[in-house]
C-alpha atoms as one frame of an Amber mdcrd trajectory, in Angstrom:
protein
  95.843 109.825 118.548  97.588 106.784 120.144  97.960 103.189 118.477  96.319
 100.762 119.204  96.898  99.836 122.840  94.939  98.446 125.795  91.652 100.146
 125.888  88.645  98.288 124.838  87.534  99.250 121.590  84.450 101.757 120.554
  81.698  99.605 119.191  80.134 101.201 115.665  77.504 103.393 116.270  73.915
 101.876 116.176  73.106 104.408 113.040  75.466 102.765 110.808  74.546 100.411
 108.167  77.293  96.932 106.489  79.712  99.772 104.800  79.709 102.334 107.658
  80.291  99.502 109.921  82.948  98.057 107.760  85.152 101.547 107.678  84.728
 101.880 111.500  86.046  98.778 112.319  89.106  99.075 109.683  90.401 102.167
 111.727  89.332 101.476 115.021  90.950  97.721 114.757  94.200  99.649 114.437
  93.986 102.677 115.471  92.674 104.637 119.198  90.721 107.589 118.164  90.089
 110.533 120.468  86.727 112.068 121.164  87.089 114.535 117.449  88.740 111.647
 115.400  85.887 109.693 116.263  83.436 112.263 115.642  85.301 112.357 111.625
  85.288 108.784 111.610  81.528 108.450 112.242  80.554 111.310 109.534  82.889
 109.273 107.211  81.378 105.922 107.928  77.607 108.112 107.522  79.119 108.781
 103.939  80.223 105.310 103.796  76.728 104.238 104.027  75.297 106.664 101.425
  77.837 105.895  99.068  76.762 102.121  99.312  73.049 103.263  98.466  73.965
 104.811  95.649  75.924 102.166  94.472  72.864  99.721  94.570  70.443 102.542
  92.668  73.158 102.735  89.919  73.531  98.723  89.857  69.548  98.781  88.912
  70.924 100.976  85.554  72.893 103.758  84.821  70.331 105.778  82.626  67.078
 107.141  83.546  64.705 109.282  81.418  64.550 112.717  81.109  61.950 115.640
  81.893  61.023 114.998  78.540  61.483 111.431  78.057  64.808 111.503  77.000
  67.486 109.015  78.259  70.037 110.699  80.908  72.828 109.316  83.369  71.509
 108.902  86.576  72.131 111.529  89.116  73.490 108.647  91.114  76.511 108.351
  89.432  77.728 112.083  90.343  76.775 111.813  94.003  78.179 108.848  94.389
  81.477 110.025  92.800  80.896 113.137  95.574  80.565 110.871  98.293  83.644
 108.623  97.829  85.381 112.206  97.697  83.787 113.341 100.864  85.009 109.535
 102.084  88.266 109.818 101.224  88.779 113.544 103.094  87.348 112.854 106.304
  89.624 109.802 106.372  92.150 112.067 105.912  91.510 114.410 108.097  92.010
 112.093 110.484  95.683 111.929 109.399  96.054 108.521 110.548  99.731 107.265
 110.106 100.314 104.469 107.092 102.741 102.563 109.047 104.003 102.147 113.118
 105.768 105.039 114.332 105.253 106.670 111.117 104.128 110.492 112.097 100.372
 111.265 110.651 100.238 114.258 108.427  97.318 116.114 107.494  96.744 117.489
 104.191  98.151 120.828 105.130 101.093 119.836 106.964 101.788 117.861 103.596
 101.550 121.066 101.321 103.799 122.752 103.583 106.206 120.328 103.278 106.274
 120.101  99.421 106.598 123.962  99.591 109.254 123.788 101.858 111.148 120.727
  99.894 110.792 123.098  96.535 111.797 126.373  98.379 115.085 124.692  99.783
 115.754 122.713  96.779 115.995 126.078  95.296 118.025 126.959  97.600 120.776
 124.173  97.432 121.038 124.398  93.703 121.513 128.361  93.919 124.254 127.292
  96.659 125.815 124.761  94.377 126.119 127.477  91.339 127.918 129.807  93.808
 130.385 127.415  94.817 130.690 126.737  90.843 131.532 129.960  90.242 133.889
 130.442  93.081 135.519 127.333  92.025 136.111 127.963  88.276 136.987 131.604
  89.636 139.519 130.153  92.041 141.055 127.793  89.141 140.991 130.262  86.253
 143.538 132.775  88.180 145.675 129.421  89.006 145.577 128.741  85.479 144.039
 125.485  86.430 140.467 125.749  85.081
């Protein structure tokens, strides 16, 4: 993915209702997608669009009755809660970088890193107890502890 440059941007796709269009035109405004990343970005805007028809079913209530009459939550509310999920990671997956010349990182690349930081954090403190020891080791036969 490049940033924003010189090419003319991609126009929303025609399937794409006021909230699909809206997270289209937030990324590609800033962004230059290739032909995947803008394959994601349309099945996010898609959800976009759901979400926002949930949204209006729950504004009409959030209770509806029951197989038996009883009063239940709407099953709006969960599938709407779903859908800003499935929002939120295909975004994501796009790994589109916060800042300029920041480098994106996907989800995985960020759970390697964390393992990585822990593992050599580890590391350095295990180093730092060695170098303790040989210190106080050092000093004690000196008689300088």
């Amino acid at each position: 993915m490049a940033e924003k440059g010189a090419a003319k941007k991609p126009r929303p796709p025609s399937d794409l209702a006021a909230a699909g269009r809206a997270v289209w035109s937030a990324v590609v405004g800033t962004h230059e997608l290739d032909p995947h990343e803008a394959a994601l970005l349309h099945l996010a805007a898609r959800q976009a669009d759901d979400v926002a028809l949930l949204e209006a079913l729950i504004a009409d209530g959030l209770m509806v009755p029951g197989s038996t009459g009883q009063m239940k939550l709407t099953p709006a509310v969960s599938e709407a809660r779903q859908g800003r999920l499935a929002v939120g990671r295909l975004l994501a997956q796009l790994a589109l970088p916060a800042e300029e010349g920041e480098v994106p990182m996907t989800e995985a690349s960020k759970r390697a890193k964390h393992a990585s930081d822990v593992r050599w954090a580890g590391q350095r403190a295990a180093d730092e107890r060695r170098r303790q020891i040989h210190l106080h080791r050092a000093g004690g036969a000196d008689g300088a502890a």
